[in-house]
C-alpha positions in Angstrom: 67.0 -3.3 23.9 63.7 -2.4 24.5 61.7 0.4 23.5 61.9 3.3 26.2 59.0 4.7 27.6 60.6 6.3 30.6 63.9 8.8 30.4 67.1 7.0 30.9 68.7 6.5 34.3 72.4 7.8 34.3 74.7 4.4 33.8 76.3 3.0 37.3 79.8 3.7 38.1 82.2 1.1 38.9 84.5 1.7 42.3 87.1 3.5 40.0 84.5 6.3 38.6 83.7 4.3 35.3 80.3 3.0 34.1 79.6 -0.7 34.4 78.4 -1.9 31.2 76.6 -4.7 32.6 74.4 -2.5 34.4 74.1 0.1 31.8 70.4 -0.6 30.4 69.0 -2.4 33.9 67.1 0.3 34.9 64.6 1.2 32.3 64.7 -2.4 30.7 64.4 -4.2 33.8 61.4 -2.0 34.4 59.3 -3.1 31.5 60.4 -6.7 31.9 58.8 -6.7 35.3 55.4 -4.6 34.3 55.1 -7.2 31.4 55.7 -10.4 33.4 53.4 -8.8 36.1 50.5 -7.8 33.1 51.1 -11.5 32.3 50.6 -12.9 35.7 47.8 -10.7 36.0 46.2 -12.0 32.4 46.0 -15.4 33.6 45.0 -15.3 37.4 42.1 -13.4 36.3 41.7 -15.7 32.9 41.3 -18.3 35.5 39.0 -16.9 37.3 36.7 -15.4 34.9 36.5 -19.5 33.4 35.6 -20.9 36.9 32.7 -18.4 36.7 32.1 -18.7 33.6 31.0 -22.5 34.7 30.0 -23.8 31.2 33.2 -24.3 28.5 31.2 -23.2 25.5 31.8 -19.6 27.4 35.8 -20.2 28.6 37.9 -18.1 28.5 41.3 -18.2 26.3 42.4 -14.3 25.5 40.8 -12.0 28.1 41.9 -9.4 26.4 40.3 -10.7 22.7 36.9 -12.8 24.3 35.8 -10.0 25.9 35.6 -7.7 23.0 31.8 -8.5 21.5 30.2 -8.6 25.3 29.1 -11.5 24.8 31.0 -13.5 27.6 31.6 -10.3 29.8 27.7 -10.5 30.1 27.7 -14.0 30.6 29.9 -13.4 33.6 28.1 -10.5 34.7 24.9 -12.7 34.7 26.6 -16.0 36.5 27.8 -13.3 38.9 24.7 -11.5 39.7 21.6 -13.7 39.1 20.4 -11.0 36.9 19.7 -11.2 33.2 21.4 -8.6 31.3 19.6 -7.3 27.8 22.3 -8.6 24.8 22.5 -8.3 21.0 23.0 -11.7 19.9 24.3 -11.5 16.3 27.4 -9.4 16.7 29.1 -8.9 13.0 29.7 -5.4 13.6 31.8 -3.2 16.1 28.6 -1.4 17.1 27.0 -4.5 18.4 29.8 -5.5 20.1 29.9 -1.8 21.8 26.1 -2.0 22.3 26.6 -5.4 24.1 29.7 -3.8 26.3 27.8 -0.6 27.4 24.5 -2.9 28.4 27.6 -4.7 30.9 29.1 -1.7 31.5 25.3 0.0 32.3 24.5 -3.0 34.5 27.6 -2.9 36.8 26.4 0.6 37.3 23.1 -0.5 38.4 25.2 -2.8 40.9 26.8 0.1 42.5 30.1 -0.8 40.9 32.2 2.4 40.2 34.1 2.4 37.2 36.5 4.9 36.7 37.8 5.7 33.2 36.9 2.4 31.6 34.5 2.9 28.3 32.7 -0.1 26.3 35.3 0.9 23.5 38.6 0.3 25.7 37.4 -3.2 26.1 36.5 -3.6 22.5 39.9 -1.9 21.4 41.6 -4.7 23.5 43.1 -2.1 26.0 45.2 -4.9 28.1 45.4 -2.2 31.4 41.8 -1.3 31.5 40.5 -5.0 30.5 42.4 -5.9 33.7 41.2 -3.1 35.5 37.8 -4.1 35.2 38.2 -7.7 35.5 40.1 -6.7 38.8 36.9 -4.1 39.9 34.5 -7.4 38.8 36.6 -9.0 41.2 36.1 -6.9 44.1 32.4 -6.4 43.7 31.3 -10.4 43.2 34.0 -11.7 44.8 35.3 -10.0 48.2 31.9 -8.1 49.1 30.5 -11.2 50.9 33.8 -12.7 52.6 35.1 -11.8 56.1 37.9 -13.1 58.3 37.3 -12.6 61.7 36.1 -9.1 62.1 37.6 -7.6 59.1 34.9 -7.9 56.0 34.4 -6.0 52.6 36.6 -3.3 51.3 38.9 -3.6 54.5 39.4 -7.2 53.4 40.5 -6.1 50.1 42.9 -3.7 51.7 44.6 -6.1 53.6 44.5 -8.9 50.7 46.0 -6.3 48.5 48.7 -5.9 51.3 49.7 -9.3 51.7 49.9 -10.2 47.9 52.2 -7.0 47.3 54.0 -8.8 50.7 54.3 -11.8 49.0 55.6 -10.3 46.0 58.1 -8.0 47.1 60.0 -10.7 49.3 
């Protein structure tokens, strides 16, 4: 099976007291089944959006997790987003220019009044899938839900009651 992460569940039992082999492993591997098709899911929703911001195809999008490790398009994005240049280094041959050009992102979504909690120019360059989402998804919030409202529910409520109906959707 899969490599376990969390302690195992004790096994069902059948009707007459014994364990259903079937069902032995469910629990933990079922588990990471569903956190990797949901990471996966997640990967390309937000792949997709990122490109349709992105607007020119010499800046798409095809690993989020690998094209956003030299800064270069995470700027790009941050730039389309905000009508704001944001300072770059160009020629990125080394890991400290790619870092360089991740903190001057990281430095300008701060200036934005974006909170970013726990995520560091070197997770992103180290490919770190859950905080690369994480801040894809806290991009998302900022540029994309700040200036919608549906009838008299706007901003971070709006999120709220997205996030609501997606989990909805999901869990039915």
């Amino acid at each position: 099976g899969l490599p376990q992460k969390f302690p195992r569940a004790p096994p069902p039992t059948t009707h007459d007291g014994g364990q259903d082999e079937d069902e032995e492993d469910w629990v933990p591997e079922r588990s990471l089944e569903l956190k990797i098709q949901r990471d996966n899911i997640q990967k390309r929703t937000f792949t997709r959006w990122t490109n349709t911001k992105l607007i020119n195809e010499e800046w798409a999008v095809d690993d989020l997790y690998e094209d956003l490790k030299d800064g270069l398009k995470l700027i790009q994005l941050l730039e389309n987003l905000s009508q704001k240049k944001i300072k770059r280094t160009k020629m990125v041959k080394m890991d400290i220019h790619k870092l360089q050009n991740l903190e001057f992102a990281l430095k300008h979504l701060e200036k934005e009044g974006v909170k970013l909690v726990n995520i560091s120019n070197e997770d992103i360059l180290s490919g770190n899938h859950k905080l690369t989402l994480g801040l894809i998804w806290t991009i998302i919030c900022r540029y994309q839900f700040a200036n919608i409202s549906m009838g008299n529910v706007s901003g971070g409520k709006l999120k709220s009651l997205l996030l609501a109906k997606c989990n909805q959707a999901i869990m039915i």
